[in-house]
Residue, then its C-alpha position, 0 to 999 in steps of 0.5 A: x500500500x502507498x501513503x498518500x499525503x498533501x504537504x502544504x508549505x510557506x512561500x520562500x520554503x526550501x523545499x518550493x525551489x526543489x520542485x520546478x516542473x509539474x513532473x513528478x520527482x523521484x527521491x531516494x532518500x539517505x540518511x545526512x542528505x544536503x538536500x532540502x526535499x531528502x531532508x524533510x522525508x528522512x524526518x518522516x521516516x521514508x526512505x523513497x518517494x515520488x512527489x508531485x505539484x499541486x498548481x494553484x492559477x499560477x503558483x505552487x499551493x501543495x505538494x502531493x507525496x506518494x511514499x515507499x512503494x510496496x511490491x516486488x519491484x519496491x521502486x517506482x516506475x515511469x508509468x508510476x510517473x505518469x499516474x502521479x502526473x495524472x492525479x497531481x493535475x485531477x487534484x489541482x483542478x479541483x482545489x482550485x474549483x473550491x477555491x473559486x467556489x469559495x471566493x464566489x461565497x464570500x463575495x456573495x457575503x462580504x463587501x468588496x471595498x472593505x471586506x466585512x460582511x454585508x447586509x444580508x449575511x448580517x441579517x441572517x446571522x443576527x436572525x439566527x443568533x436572536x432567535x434564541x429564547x435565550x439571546x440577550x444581544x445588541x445591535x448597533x447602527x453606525x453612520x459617518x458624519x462629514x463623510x460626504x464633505x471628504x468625497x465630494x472634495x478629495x474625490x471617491x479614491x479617498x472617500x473609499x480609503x476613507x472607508x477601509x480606515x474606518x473598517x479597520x479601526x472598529x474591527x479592532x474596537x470588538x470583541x471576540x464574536x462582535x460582527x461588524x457590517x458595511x451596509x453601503x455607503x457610509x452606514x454600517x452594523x455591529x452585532x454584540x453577543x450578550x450584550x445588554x445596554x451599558x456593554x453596548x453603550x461603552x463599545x459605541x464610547x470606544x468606536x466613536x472615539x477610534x473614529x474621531x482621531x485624524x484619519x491621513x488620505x494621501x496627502x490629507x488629513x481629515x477629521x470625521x465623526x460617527x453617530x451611532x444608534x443602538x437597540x437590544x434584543x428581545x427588549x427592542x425586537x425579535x429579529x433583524x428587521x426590527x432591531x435594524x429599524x430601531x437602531x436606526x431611529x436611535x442613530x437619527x437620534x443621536x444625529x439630532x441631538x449632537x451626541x455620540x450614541x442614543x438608546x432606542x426608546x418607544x418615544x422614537x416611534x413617533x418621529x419615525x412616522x413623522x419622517x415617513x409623512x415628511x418624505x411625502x411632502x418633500x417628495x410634492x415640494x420637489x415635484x410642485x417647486x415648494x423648495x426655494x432658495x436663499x441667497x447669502x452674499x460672500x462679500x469682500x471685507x477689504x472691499x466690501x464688495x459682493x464678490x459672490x453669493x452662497x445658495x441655501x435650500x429653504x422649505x417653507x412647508x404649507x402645515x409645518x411653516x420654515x423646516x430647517x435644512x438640518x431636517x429635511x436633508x437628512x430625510x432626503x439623503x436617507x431617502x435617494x432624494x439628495x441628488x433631485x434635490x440639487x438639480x431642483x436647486x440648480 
């Protein structure tokens, strides 16, 4: 009987340079050989062996050992080659199909900029861990404040180095089993296994204060901040769907207020249905021209002549009278409005 066996080894390994072709090798081994590969199979206690390559797409990834051959001739023959070649070949094929297929996997599960999971590999996961009975867990919805500044002046190659910094930065805020998420854009998630509010309410602290040290772009340094809502399971909801909403509402929250982080709480609800009626108005104000502008003059203080004028978008709303930008803008961005916003303004 053969021994077949899968030697996987380092990059820069002695034993790579040996191997230079898909050929397999034969190797009688002795005792006190200089040889690299002879060396390594004396340790293994065999004495004559055939070994063959395993191909990744354009590199070694394993070494494939057929060892001591059994039978009257005991040593290895060119069609023992030949099949060695064979199955060293049928292997590669396959491992590099299940490399693919798990490079398929991931990217269906993760974000390609960042490589954290995405939205529906958090859900999923945050379904299943709060559909335990027994689950006391935290969610935890994260929103980048001045992130649109640094995009729309350094451009969207620093806006997504932007983003991979800060992926980095709250990968080494968690715990162990924390999940982060990228949700798209500059919004992500964190679960926290058994967690409850004072757990969750400290690691919102510790990414908040991660996320507001200088982050360098290039040539660039720039500040930013993060508002983050947080809700707890089962107090807040069942399931992702409903721990994500409420999260969401304690982020707006947090944002209104000017805080780090806000709990959810029931009152929430409220300003949730106020926003959804408001996004129906906005939505007529745009279509019917209910937006107007205001222009603010920049003005030349040697001179003092108007050297130019900044234009605000105003919203003088039938029911509500002047809501503020610091409203409605949000309520636009959310809701994929912003850019029919500026070509109304423009």
């Amino acid at each position: 009987a053969c021994v077949l066996d899968a030697l996987p080894m380092a990059s820069g390994d002695p034993l790579w340079a040996a191997v230079e072709t898909a050929e397999p090798h034969k190797f009688d081994v002795a005792a006190g050989s200089d040889d690299a590969i002879a060396r390594r199979l004396h340790t293994c206690g065999i004495t004559q062996a055939l070994i063959g390559t395993l191909f990744g797409d354009d590199e070694p990834i394993g070494l494939v050992v057929v060892a001591d051959r059994q039978g009257a001739a005991s040593r290895f023959s060119k069609d023992d080659r030949s099949r060695l070649r064979k199955i060293t070949e049928q292997l590669g094929v396959a491992l590099r199909k299940g490399q693919l297929h798990v490079q398929i996997q991931h990217a269906a599960t993760h974000d390609r900029l960042t490589g954290l999971p995405n939205r529906p590999f958090f859900e999923a996961w945050t379904d299943q861990r709060v559909g335990s009975d027994e689950s006391r867990d935290a969610v935890l919805m994260i929103d980048l404040d001045r992130f649109k500044e640094v995009n729309d002046t350094l451009g969207h190659h620093a806006g997504d180095d932007l983003l991979r910094q800060v992926a980095q930065r709250m990968k080494g805020c968690l715990a162990v089993g924390d999940v982060a998420a990228r949700f798209g854009g500059d919004e992500f998630a964190v679960l926290v296994p058994d967690a409850g509010e004072h757990e969750a309410s400290l690691l919102a602290e510790r990414i908040s204060q991660m996320l507001e040290l200088p982050f360098e772009l290039g040539e660039s340094t720039v500040a930013i901040a993060a508002s983050i809502g947080i809700a707890l399971a089962p107090e807040h909801g069942a399931d992702s769907a409903a721990l994500l909403r409420r999260a969401d509402l304690a982020m707006y929250d947090a944002k209104r207020g000017h805080n780090r982080s806000s709990v959810y709480r029931p009152a929430l609800d409220g300003n949730d249905s106020v926003r959804l009626a408001m996004l129906g108005d906005l939505r007529e104000a745009l279509q019917t021209g209910g937006l107007d502008i205001a222009f603010q003059p920049k003005t030349d203080l040697r001179t003092g002549v108007v050297v130019g004028v900044e234009a605000l978008a105003r919203w003088n709303h039938p029911a509500h009278g002047d809501v503020s930008p610091d409203v409605f803008i949000p309520v636009a961005e959310q809701a994929g409005l912003i850019e029919e916003l500026t070509e109304h303004m423009l």
